[in-house]
C-alpha positions in Angstrom: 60.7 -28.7 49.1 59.3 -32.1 49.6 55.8 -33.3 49.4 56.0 -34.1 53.8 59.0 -31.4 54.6 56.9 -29.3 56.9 54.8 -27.0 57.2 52.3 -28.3 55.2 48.6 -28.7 54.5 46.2 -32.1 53.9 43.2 -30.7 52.8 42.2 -28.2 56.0 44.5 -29.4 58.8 48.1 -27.4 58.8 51.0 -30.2 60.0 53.7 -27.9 61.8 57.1 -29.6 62.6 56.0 -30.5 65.9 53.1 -32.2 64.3 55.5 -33.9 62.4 57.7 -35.0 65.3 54.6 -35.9 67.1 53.7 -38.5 64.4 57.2 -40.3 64.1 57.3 -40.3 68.0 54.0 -42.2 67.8 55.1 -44.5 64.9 58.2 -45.6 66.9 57.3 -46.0 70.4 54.0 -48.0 69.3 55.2 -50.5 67.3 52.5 -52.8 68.4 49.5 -51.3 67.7 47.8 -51.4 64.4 48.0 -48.9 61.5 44.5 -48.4 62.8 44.6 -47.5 66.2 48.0 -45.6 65.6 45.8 -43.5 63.4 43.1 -43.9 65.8 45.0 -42.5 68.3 46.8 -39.9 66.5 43.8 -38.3 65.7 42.7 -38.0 68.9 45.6 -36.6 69.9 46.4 -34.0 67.5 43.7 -33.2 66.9 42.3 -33.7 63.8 39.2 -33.9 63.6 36.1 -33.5 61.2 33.3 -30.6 62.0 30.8 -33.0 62.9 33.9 -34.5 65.4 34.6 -37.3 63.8 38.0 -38.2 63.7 39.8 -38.4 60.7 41.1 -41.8 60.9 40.8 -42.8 57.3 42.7 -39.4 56.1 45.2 -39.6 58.7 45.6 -43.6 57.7 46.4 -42.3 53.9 48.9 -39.8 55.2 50.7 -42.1 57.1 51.3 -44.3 54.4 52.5 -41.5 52.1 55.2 -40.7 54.8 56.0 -44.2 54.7 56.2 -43.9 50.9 58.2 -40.8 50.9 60.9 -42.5 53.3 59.5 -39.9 56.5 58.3 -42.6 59.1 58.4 -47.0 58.9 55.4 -48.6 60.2 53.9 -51.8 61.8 53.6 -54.3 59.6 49.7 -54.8 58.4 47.6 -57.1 60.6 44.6 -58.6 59.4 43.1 -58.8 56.2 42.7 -54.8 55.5 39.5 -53.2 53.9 36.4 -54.9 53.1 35.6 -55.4 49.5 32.5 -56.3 47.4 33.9 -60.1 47.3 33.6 -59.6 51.5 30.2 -58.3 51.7 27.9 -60.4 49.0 24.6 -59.4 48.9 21.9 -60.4 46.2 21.6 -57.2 43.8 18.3 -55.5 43.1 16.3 -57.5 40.7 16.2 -55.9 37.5 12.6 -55.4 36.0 11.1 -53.6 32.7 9.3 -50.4 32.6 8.6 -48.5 29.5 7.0 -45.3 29.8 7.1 -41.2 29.8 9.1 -39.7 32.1 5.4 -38.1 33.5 4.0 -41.6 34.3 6.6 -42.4 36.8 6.0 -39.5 38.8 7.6 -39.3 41.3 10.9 -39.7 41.2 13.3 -39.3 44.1 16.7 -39.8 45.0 16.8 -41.5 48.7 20.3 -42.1 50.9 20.5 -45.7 50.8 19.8 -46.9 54.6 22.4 -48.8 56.6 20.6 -52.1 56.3 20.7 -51.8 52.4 24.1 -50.9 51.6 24.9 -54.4 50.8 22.3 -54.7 48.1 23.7 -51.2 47.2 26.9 -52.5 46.6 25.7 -55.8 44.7 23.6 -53.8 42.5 26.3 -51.6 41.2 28.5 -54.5 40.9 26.1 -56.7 39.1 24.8 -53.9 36.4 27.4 -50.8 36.4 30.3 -51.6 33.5 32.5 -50.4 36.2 31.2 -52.6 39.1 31.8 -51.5 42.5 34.5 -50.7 44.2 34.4 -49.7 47.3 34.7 -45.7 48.7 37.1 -44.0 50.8 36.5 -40.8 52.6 33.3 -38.7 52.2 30.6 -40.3 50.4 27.0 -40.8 49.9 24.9 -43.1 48.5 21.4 -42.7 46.8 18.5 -44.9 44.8 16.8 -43.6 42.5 13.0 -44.5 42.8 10.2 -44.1 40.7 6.2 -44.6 41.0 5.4 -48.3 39.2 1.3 -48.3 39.6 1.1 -48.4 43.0 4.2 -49.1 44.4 7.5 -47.4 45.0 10.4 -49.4 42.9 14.4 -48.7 42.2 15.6 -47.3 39.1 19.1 -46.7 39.6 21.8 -45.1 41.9 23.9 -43.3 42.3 27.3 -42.9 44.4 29.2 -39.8 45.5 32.8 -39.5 46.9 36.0 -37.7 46.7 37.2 -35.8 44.1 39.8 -37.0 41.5 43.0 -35.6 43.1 44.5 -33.5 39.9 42.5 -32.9 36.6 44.8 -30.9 34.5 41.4 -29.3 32.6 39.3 -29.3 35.5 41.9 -27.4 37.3 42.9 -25.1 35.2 39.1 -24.1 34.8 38.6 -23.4 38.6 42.1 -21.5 38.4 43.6 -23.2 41.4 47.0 -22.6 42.4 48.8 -25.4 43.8 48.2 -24.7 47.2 44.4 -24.0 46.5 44.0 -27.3 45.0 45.2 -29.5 48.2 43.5 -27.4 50.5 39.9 -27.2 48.8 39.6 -30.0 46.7 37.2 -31.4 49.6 34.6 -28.8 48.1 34.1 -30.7 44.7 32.4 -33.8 44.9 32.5 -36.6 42.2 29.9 -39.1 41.0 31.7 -41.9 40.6 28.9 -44.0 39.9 25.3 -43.4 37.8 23.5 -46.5 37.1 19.5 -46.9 35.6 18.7 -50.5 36.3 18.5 -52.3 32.6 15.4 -52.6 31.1 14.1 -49.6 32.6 12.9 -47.3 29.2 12.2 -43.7 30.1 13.5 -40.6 28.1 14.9 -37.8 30.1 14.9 -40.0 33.6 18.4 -39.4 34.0 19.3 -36.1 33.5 15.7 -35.3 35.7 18.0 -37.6 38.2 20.9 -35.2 38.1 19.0 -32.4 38.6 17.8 -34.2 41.6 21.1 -34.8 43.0 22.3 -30.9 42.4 19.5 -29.8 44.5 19.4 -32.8 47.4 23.0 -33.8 48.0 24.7 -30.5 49.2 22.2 -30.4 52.2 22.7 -34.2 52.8 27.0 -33.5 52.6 26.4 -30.5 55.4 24.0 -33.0 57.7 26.8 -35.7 57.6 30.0 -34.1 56.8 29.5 -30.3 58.1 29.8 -28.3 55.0 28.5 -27.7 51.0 29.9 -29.0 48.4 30.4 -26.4 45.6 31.0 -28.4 42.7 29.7 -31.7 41.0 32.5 -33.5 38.5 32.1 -36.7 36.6 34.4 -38.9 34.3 32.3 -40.5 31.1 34.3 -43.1 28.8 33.7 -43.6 25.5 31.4 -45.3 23.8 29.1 -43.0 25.9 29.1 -39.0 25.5 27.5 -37.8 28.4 24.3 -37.2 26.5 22.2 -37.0 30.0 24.7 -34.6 31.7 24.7 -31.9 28.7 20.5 -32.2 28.9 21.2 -31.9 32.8 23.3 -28.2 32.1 26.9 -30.2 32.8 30.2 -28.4 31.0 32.3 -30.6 28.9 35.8 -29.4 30.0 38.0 -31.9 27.5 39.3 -34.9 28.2 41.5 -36.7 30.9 45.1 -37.5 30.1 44.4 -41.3 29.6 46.5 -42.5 33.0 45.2 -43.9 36.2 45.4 -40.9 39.3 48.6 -43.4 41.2 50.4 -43.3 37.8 53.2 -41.2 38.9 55.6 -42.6 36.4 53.0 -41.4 33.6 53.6 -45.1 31.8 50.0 -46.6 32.0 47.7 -45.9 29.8 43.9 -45.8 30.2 40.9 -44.6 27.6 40.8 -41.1 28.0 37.1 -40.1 29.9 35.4 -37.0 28.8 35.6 -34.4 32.4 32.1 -33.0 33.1 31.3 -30.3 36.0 28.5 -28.9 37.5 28.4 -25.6 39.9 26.4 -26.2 42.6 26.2 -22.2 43.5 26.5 -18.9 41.4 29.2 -17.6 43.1 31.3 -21.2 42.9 34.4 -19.9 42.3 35.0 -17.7 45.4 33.6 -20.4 47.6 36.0 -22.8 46.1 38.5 -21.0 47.8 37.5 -19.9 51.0 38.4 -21.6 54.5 36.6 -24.5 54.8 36.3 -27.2 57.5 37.2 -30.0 56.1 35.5 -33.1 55.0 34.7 -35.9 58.0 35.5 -40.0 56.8 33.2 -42.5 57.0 34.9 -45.8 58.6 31.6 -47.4 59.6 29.6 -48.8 56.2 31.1 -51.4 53.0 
């Protein structure tokens, strides 16, 4: 059966045939609108909506463009310039500074969600330190600095991002035991830091596995306050020359390695480093939870 030949599941929400005939009625009698506001309004329509009621414009934007993909629906043409990136939204970046000391000296250190006025300097800072720069989330996500006591004031370390889950990990998955099914419909539960950064020039040992085991005990209660559930499992992607020295300290399992090609290779002919796969349970009983009903996971449309 094909991937949009109904029934079928996108994460939560179950798309009947009607749903499906609603969405191709849509797509052709509102050629004028936006790919936006056709999601916009599909979503309100539906419904399909997060837990927290937000619609899920960005989700519903993605499937749209897979049905287009998959020869199901033709859309508007794009309008505008699509999606802000970094290169949109310049900000200066955190100024880096030197600090040498004993993980004790710093005390304490916190992980803070990045407010909205300072997501711009977020984003510079990962672009101008992180080897991977910054590119810019979709879906679910949450930003954090990393702060440490300097004397006596409060300064940035790091940060760190969170988002979506990489959307098949042969090793990862076969570890949790999905089936097929089980992965599209609850891969909303595992979160992945997609971004770990300590500012350069900052020198203290064990600062950032003490940072992960910040983030395992702050972030599933910040997810459920802004998306309307927990997460049940942290996963991670570490390319060589590094070995994920901070997340083995942190109690992280090494699951093996990636298959070395980017998550749109469908024709399996690029070829990437391969990145050691490193998870974390967030819960003792993670691998029931992983597979229970869940709501699912709300988009944010509203930050760069």
């Amino acid at each position: 059966m094909g991937r949009f030949e109904e029934p079928f599941w996108v994460g939560e929400r179950y798309f009947s045939a009607e749903d499906i005939a609603h969405i191709r009625g849509t797509v052709d009698r509102f050629r004028r609108l936006s790919r936006k506001e056709l999601a916009r309004t599909l979503c309100e329509n539906l419904p399909w909506k997060a837990p927290n009621g937000r619609l899920k414009v960005d989700a519903c934007e993605l499937l749209l463009r897979q049905m287009e993909a998959a020869g199901r629906i033709r859309l508007p043409g794009k309008q505008g310039t699509g999606p802000k990136t970094f290169t949109d939204v310049q900000a200066p970046p955190v100024d880096a500074w030197t600090l040498a000391a004993p993980l004790a000296a710093v005390r304490p250190v916190t992980l803070e969600p990045v407010p909205a006025e300072e997501l711009r300097t977020f984003n510079a800072t990962l672009a101008a330190y992180h080897y991977l720069g910054y590119r810019r989330p979709i879906g679910a996500h949450q930003r954090y600095w990393l702060k440490v006591q300097a004397g006596e004031e409060r300064r940035i370390a790091g940060a760190m991002l969170f988002g979506a889950a990489a959307k098949a990990v042969l090793a990862r998955d076969r570890f949790i035991g999905w089936t097929r099914e089980e992965l599209a419909r609850y891969r909303v539960r595992i979160v992945n830091q997609s971004r770990f950064l300590i500012l350069p020039g900052i020198t203290v040992p064990h600062l950032a596995s003490h940072a992960l085991a910040l983030a395992a005990r702050r972030l599933p209660q910040d997810w459920a306050v802004r998306y309307g559930y927990m997460p049940v499992l942290f996963e991670t992607f570490v390319e060589p020359p590094w070995r994920g020295t901070c997340y083995l300290a942190a109690n992280w399992l090494e699951l093996g390695d990636t298959a070395g090609r980017g998550r749109q290779d469908r024709a399996n002919r690029r070829e990437l480093s391969r990145k050691a796969i490193f998870v974390y349970p967030l819960r003792r009983d993670w691998r029931r939870t992983l597979c229970e009903p869940l709501p699912a996971a709300a988009d944010d449309e509203d930050d760069a």
